[in-house]
C-alpha positions as CSV (number, residue, x, y, z in Angstrom):
1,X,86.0,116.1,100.7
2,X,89.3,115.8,101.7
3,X,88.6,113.1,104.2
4,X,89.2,110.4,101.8
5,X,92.3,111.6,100.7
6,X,93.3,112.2,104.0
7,X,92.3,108.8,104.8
8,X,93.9,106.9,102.2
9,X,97.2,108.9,102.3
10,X,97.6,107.6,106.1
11,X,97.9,104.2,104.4
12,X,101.6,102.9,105.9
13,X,104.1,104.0,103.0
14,X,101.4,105.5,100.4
15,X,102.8,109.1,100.6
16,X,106.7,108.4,100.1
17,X,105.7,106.5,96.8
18,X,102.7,108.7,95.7
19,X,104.9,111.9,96.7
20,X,107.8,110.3,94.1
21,X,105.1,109.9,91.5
22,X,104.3,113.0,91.6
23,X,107.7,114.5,90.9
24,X,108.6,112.2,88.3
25,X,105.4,112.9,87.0
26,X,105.5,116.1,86.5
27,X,107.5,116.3,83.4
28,X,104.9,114.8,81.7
29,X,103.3,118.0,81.4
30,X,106.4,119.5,80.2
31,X,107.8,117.6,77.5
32,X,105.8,118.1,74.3
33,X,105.1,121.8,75.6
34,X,109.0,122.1,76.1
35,X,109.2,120.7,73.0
36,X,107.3,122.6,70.9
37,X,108.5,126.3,72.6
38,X,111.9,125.1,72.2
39,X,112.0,124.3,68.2
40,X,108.9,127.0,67.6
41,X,111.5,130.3,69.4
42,X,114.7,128.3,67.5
43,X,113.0,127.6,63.9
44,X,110.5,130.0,63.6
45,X,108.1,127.0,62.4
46,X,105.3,125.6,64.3
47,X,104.6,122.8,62.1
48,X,107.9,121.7,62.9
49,X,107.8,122.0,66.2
50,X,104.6,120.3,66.2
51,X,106.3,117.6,64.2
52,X,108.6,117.3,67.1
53,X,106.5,117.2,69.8
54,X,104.5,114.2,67.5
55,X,107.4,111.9,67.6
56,X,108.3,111.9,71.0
57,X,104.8,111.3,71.9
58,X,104.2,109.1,69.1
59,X,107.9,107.0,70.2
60,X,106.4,107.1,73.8
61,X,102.9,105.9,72.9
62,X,104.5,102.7,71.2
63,X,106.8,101.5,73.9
64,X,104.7,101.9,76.2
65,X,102.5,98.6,75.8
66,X,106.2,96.6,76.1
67,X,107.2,98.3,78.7
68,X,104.1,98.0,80.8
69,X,104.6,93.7,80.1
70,X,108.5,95.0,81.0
71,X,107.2,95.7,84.2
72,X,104.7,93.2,85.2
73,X,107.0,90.4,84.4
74,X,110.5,91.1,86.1
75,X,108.9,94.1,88.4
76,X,109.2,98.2,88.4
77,X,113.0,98.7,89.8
78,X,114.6,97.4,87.1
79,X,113.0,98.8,84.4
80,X,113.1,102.0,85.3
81,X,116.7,102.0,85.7
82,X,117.1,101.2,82.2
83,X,114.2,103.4,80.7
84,X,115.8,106.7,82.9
85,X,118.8,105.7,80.9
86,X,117.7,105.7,77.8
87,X,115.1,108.9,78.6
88,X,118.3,110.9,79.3
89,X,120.6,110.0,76.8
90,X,117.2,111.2,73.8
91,X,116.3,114.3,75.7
92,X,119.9,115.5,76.0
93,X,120.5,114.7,72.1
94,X,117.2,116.8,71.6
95,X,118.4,119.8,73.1
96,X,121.8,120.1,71.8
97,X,120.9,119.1,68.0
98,X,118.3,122.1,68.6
99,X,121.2,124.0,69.7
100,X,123.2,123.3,66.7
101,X,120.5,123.5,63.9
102,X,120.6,119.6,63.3
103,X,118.5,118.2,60.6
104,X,115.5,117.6,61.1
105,X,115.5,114.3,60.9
106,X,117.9,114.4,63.9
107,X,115.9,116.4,65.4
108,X,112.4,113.6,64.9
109,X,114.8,111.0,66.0
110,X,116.1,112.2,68.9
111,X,112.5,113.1,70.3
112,X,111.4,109.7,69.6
113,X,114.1,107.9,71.4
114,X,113.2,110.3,74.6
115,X,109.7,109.6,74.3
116,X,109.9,106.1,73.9
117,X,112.2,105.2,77.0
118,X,109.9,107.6,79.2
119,X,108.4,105.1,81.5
120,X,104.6,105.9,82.3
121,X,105.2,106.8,86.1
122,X,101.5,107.0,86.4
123,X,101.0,103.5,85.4
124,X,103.8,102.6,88.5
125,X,101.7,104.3,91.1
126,X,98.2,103.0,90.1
127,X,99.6,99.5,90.2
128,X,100.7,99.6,93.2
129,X,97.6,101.1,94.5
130,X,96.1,98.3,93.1
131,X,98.4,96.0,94.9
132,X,97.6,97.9,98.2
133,X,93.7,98.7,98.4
134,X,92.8,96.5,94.9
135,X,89.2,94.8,95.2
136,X,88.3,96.9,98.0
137,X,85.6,100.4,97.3
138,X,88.6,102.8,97.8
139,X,90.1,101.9,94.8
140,X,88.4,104.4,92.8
141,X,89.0,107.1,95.0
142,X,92.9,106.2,94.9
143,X,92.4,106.3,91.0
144,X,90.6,110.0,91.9
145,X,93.2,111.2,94.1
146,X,96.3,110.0,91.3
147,X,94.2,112.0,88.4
148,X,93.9,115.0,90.7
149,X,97.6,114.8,91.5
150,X,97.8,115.0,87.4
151,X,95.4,117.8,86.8
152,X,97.6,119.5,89.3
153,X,100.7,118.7,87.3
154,X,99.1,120.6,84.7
155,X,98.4,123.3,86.7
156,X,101.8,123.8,87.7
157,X,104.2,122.4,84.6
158,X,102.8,124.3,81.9
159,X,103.9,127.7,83.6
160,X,107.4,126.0,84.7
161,X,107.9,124.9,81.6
162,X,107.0,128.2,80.0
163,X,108.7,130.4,82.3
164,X,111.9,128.5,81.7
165,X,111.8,128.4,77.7
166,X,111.2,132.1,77.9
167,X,112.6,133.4,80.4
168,X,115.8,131.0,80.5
169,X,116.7,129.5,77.1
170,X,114.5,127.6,74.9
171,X,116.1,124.0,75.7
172,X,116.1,125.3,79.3
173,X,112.6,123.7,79.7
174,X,113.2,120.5,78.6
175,X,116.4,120.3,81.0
176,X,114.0,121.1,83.6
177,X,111.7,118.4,83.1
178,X,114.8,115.6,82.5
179,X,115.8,117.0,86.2
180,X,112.5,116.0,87.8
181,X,112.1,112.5,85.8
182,X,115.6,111.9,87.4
183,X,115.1,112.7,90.8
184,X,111.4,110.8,91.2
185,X,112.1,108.3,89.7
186,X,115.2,106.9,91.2
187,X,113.1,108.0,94.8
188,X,110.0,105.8,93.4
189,X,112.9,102.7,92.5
190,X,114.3,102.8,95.9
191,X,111.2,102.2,97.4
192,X,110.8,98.2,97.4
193,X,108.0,97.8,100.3
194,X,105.0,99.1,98.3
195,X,106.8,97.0,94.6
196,X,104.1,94.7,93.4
197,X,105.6,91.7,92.9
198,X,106.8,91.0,89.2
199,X,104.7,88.0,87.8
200,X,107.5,86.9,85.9
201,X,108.4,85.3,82.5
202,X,104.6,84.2,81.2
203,X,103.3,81.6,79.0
204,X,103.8,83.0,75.6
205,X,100.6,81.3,75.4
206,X,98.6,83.3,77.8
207,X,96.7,86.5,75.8
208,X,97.9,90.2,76.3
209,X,96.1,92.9,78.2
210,X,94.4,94.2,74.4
211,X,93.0,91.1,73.8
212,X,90.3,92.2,76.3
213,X,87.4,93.7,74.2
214,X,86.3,96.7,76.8
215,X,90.3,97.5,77.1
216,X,89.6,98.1,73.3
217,X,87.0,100.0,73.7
218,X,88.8,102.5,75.8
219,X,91.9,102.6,73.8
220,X,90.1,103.3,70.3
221,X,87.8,106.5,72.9
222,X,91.6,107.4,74.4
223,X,93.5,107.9,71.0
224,X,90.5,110.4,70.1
225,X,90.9,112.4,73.7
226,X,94.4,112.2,73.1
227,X,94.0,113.8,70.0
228,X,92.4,117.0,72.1
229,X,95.2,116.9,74.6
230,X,97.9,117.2,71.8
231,X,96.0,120.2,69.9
232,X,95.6,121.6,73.1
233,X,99.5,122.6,73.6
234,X,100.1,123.3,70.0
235,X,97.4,125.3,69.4
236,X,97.5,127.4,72.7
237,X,101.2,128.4,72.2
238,X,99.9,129.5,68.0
239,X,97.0,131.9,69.1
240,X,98.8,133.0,72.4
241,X,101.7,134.3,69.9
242,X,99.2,135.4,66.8
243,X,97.5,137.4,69.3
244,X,100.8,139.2,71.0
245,X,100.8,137.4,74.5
246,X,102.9,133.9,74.0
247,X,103.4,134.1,77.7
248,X,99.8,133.3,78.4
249,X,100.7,130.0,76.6
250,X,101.6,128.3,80.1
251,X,98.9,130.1,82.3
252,X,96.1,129.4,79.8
253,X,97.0,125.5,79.6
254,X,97.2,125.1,83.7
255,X,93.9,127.0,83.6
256,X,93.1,123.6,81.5
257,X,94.1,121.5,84.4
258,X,92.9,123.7,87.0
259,X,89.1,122.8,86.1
260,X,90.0,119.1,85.4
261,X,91.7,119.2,89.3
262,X,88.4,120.7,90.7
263,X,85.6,118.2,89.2
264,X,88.2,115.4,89.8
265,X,88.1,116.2,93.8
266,X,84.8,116.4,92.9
267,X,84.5,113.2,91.8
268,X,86.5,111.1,94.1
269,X,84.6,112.3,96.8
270,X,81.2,111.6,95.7
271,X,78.7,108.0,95.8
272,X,78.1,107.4,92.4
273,X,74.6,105.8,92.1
274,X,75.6,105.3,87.4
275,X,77.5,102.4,86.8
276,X,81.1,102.9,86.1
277,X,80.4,102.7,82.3
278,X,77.5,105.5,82.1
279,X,79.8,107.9,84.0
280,X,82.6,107.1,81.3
281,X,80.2,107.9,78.7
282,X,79.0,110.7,80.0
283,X,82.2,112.5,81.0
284,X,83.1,112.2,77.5
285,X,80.5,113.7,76.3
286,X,81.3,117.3,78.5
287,X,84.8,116.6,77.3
288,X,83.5,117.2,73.7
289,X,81.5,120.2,74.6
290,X,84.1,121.5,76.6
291,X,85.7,121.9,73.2
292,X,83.9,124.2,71.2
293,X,84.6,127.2,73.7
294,X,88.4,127.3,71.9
295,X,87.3,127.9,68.8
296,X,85.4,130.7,69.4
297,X,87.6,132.6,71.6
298,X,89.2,135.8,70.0
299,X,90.9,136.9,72.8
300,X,93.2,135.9,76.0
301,X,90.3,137.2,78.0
302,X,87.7,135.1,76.8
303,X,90.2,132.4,76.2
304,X,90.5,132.3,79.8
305,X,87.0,131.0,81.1
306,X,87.1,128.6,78.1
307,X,90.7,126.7,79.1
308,X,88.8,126.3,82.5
309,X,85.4,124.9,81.2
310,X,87.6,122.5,78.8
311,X,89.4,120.5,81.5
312,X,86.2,120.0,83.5
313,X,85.6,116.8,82.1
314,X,89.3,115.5,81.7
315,X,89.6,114.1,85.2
316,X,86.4,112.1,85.5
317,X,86.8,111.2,82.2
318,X,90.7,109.4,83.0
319,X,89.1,108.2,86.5
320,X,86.4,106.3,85.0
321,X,88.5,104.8,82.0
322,X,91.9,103.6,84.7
323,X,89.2,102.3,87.0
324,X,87.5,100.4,84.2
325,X,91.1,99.0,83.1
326,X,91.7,97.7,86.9
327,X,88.3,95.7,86.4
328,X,88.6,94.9,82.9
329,X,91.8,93.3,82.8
330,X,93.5,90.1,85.0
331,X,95.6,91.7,87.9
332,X,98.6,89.9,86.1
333,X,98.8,92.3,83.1
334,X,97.5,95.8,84.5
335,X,100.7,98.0,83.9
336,X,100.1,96.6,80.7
337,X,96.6,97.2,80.3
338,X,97.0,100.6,82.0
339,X,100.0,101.0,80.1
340,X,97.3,100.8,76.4
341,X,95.5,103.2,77.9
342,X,98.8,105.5,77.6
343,X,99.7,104.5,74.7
344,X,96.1,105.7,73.0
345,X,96.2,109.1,75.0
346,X,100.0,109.5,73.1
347,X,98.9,108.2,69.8
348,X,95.8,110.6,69.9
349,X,98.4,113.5,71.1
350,X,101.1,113.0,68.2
351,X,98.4,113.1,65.7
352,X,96.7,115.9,67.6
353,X,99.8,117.8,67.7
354,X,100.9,117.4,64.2
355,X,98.2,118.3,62.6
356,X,97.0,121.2,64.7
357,X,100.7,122.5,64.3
358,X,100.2,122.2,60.0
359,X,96.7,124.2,60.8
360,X,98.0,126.6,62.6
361,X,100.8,127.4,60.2
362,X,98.3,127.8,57.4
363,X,95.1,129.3,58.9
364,X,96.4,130.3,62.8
365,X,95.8,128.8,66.1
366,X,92.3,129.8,66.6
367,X,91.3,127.4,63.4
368,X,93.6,124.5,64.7
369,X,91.4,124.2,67.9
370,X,88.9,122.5,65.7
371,X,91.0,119.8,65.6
372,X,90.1,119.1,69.2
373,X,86.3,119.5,68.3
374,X,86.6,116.6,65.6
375,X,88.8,114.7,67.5
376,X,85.9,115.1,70.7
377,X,83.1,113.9,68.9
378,X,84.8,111.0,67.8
379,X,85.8,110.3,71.6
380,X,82.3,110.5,72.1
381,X,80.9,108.1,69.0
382,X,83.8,105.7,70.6
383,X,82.6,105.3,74.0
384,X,78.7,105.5,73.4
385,X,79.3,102.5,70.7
386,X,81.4,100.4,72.4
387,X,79.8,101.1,76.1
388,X,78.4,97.3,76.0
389,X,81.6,96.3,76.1
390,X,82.5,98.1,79.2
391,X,80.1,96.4,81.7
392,X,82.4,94.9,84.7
393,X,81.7,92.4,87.0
C-alpha cells in the first residue's frame, strides 16, 4: 500500500511542498473547533459559539471562489502573502475581543474577516500536483495521498486544539493554529520550483470554473457534506459536556478522521474497476449511513465506535469529488474550481454549525446530530441526481 506513496513522494521536490501543506494545513482542523471551545468555556452559550464558528466559516467559504481566480491569474506567492496578512490581523481581533467580552457583533465580525483571508492551502498543493503528474494515472492517487494527509490532520488537530483550550486558555487554541498557518505557509511561498505558473489577467469574456455543470453538481452534494462536518464539531463538544467528559470532545472527533485516514489509504491504493462518478455516488451514500450511529449513541463508549464508522466515507468521498474537479474543469481555472469545492464544504459547515449549536442549546447535543443525518441524505439526493452530469472524458 504504501508503495505508491512512497513512489510519488520520491518525485524531485514533492515532499518540501507537500510537507509545508501539511503544516499550514493543519489549522484547518482547528479553527471552528477552537472557535467554538473558546466562546462556549468564555460565554457559557453554545449557540453562540456556534454562531461564531458559522461566520468564520461562512467568510471563508465566500472568498474563497476569488481567491482561487486570485491565484490562477497572478500565481500562489503572492497571494498568500497578502491572505496570511489579513488571516492574522482577524484571528488576533478574535481572541482579544473574546478576552474583553466584546459584542457580539465584534465578535461575528472578527471571525469572518479570519475566515475569509484563510487561503485554502489544500487547493495550493493539489494544483501543483496537477501541474507535476496532471493527465497521467497517478493523479488520483496524489489526490488520495493529500486527503489522507487531511484525515490525518483531523486525527491530530482536534486533540491539539482541545488540549490547548482546556488545558492552556480558551484563546490558547486559536493562537495555536495562527502559529502553524504562519510557519507553512510562508515555507509553501518560498518554494517557487514546484509554483504552477499564474495564467494571468483573463478575458473577462472567458466563463468561470462554476459555469461547468458537473462542478455544480459537486458543489450543490459538498454544501450538504459540509453541513455534516460543521454539526460534527458543535455537536461533539454539546454531548461530550452534557454527558460530564468535554475532554473527549478532541479524541472523539480525531476518532472521526482516524477512519476517514484508513479507507482513504485504502482507496489510493486500490484499481478501481467503477467509473469515477459511481464511486462518488457511492461513497456518499456510506457517508450518510455513517451518520445515523451519532444519534443514537448515549454514551462516550458507544460514541466511540460510531466517530470511527462516520469518517469512513469522508476520504473517498473528497478523493472522488477533487479528482472529478481536475477533469471537469480547464487546467486554467482549477484553484478556482477546486477552490468551489471549498467554498460548498464551508457554506454546508457554517449552516451545519449554526444550527446544530441552536439544537443543542434547546434539546442537547445528542438531538443536534440529526442535523448531520438530514444534511446526509441530502448529500446523497445531490449526487445520485446530478451523477449524469459528472461523466468525464
Amino acid at each position: 500500500m504504501l508503495k505508491t506513496y512512497r513512489s510519488l513522494l520520491s518525485i524531485p521536490h514533492a515532499r518540501a511542498f507537500v510537507l509545508a501543506g501539511f503544516v499550514a494545513r493543519l489549522s484547518i482542523s482547528m479553527r471552528a473547533l477552537g472557535a467554538v471551545l473558546m466562546i462556549s468555556q468564555l460565554t457559557g452559550s453554545y449557540g453562540l459559539a456556534g454562531a461564531v464558528a458559522a461566520a468564520a466559516l461562512l467568510g471563508e467559504a465566500v472568498a474563497a471562489p476569488r481567491l482561487g481566480r486570485l491565484v490562477d491569474r497572478y500565481g500562489q506567492r503572492r497571494v498568500l502573502f497578502l491572505s496570511l496578512v489579513v488571516h492574522s490581523i482577524g484571528t488576533l481581533a478574535l481572541v482579544i475581543s473574546a478576552q474583553l467580552s466584546a459584542p457580539n457583533w465584534v465578535l461575528l465580525a472578527s471571525a469572518a474577516l479570519s475566515g475569509a483571508a484563510a487561503l485554502q492551502v489544500g487547493s495550493l498543493v493539489r494544483a501543483r500536483w496537477s501541474a507535476l503528474v496532471g493527465g497521467s494515472p497517478v493523479l488520483e492517487a496524489a489526490f488520495a495521498l493529500e486527503s489522507t494527509l487531511d484525515e490525518l490532520i483531523f486525527v491530530l488537530g482536534p486533540a491539539l486544539v482541545t488540549a490547548l483550550a482546556l488545558g492552556v486558555a480558551p484563546g490558547a487554541g486559536l493562537l495555536g493554529a495562527l502559529f502553524l498557518t504562519i510557519v507553512g505557509s510562508l515555507a509553501l511561498a518560498l518554494q517557487r520550483r514546484t509554483e504552477p505558473a499564474p495564467a494571468g489577467v483573463r478575458d473577462q469574456s472567458e466563463r468561470s470554473a462554476i459555469s461547468t455543470p458537473g462542478l455544480r453538481v459537486l458543489v450543490g452534494t459538498f454544501v450538504a457534506a459540509g453541513a455534516i462536518f460543521g454539526t460534527l464539531d458543535v455537536a461533539m463538544v454539546a454531548f461530550t459536556g452534557q454527558v460530564g467528559a468535554p475532554a473527549a470532545a478532541g479524541p472523539l472527533l480525531a476518532l472521526v478522521a482516524a477512519g476517514s485516514l484508513v479507507a482513504g489509504l485504502a482507496y489510493g491504493t486500490r484499481s478501481w474497476r467503477w467509473p469515477l462518478d459511481k464511486r462518488f455516488v457511492a461513497s456518499v451514500v456510506v457517508l450518510w449511513v455513517g451518520t445515523f450511529p451519532l444519534a443514537l449513541a448515549p454514551s462516550v463508549a458507544l460514541m466511540t465506535p460510531a466517530s470511527i464508522l462516520a469518517g469512513v466515507a469522508i476520504a473517498p468521498t473528497l478523493i472522488a469529488g477533487f479528482t472529478l474537479v481536475q477533469k471537469l474543469v480547464p487546467s486554467e481555472v482549477l484553484t478556482e474550481g477546486l477552490n468551489w469545492t471549498i467554498t460548498a464544504l464551508g457554506v454546508g459547515a457554517a449552516v451545519g454549525a449554526w444550527t446544530a449549536g441552536l439544537i443543542a442549546d434547546s434539546a442537547g447535543g445528542r438531538i443536534a446530530f440529526l442535523v448531520a443525518v438530514a444534511a446526509g441524505g441530502t448529500a446523497v439526493i445531490m449526487a445520485a441526481g446530478g451523477r449524469g452530469r459528472l461523466l468525464t472524458r
